[in-house]
C-alpha positions in Angstrom: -78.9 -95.9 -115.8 -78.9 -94.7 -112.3 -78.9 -91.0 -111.7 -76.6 -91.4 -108.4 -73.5 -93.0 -110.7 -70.9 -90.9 -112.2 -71.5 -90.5 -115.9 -69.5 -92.2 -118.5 -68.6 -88.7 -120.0 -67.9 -87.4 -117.0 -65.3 -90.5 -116.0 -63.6 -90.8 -119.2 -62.7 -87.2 -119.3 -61.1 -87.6 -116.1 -59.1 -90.1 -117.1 -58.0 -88.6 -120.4 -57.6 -85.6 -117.7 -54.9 -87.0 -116.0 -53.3 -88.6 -118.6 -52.9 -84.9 -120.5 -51.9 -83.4 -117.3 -49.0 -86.5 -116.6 -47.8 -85.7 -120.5 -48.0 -82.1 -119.4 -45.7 -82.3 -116.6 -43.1 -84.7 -119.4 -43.4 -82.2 -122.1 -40.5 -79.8 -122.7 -42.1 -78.6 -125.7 -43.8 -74.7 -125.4 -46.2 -75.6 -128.1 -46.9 -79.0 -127.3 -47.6 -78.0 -123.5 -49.6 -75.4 -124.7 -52.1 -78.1 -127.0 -52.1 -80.1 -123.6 -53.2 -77.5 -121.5 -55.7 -76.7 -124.3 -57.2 -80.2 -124.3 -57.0 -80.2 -120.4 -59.3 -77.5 -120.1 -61.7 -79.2 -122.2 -61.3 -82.9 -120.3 -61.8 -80.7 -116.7 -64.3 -78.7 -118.3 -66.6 -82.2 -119.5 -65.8 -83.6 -116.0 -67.5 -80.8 -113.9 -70.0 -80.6 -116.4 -70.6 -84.2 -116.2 -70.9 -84.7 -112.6 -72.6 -81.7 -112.1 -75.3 -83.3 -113.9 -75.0 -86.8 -112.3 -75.3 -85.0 -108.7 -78.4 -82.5 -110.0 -80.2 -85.9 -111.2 -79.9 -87.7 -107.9 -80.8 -84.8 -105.4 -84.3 -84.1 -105.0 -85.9 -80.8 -106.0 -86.5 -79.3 -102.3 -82.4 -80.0 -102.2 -80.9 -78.7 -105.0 -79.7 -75.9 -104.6 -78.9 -76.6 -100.8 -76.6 -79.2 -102.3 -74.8 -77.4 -105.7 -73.7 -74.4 -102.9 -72.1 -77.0 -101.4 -70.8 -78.3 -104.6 -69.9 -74.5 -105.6 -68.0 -74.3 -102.1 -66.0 -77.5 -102.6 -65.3 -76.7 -106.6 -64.0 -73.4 -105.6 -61.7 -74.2 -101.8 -60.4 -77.6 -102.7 -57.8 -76.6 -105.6 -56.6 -73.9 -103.4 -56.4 -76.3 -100.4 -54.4 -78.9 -102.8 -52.6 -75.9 -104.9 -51.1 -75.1 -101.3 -50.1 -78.6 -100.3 -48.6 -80.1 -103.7 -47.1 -76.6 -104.4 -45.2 -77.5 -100.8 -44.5 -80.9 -102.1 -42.9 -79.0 -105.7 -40.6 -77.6 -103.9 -39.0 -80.5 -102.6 -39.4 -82.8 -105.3 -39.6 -80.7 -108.3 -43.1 -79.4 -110.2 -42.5 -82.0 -113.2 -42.5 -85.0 -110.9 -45.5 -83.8 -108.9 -47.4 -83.1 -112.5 -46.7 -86.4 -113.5 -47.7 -88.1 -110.1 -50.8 -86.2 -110.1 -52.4 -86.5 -113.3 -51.0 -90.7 -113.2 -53.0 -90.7 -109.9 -56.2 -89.2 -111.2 -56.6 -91.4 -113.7 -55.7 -94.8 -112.1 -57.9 -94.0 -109.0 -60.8 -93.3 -111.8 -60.0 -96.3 -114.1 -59.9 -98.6 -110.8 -63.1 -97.5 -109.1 -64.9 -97.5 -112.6 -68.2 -99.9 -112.8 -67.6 -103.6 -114.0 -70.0 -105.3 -115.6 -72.0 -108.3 -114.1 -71.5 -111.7 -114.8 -75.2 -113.1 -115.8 
């Protein structure tokens, strides 16, 4: 397996990720959101575990920790960034239909750039 790809732990969390966050944003149901939030936590959680990994493996030693402050940066601004603009686009089009956009879109842009095996 090469070190550089994103692991398959890592990718199928994200897509269950997105699919508990598009249910989220349906769900009406106090205890039901609640179980999806749960589980989300634990999907995201596996994810940034995961690619952590995959990105620790691939950089070299000298670089490591040049390149998870980075990481640590980017983990940290980017939901703020995107809270900002989608909590923009919630007001115009409602917070349900942006949860259920978002999480759909995480996990079709996952499933389609996901590895396909080789024809021998």
């Amino acid at each position: 397996a090469e070190p550089s790809r994103l692991p398959s732990l890592a990718r199928r969390s994200s897509v269950v990720s997105g699919v508990l966050l598009a249910a989220f944003g349906l769900t009406k149901l106090w205890p039901l959101g609640l179980l999806l939030v749960f589980t989300l936590g634990i999907g995201t959680s596996l994810c940034m575990v995961g690619m952590q990994v995959a990105i620790q493996s691939a950089v070299e030693d000298q670089f490591r920790g040049r390149v998870m402050s980075l990481w640590g940066m980017i983990a940290a601004g980017s939901p703020a960034l995107g809270g900002a603009l989608l909590g923009d686009i919630a007001q115009l089009a409602g917070i349900a239909g942006v949860t259920v956009t978002c999480g759909l879109m995480c996990a079709l842009l996952i499933w389609v750039t996901r590895p396909r095996a080789r024809a021998t």
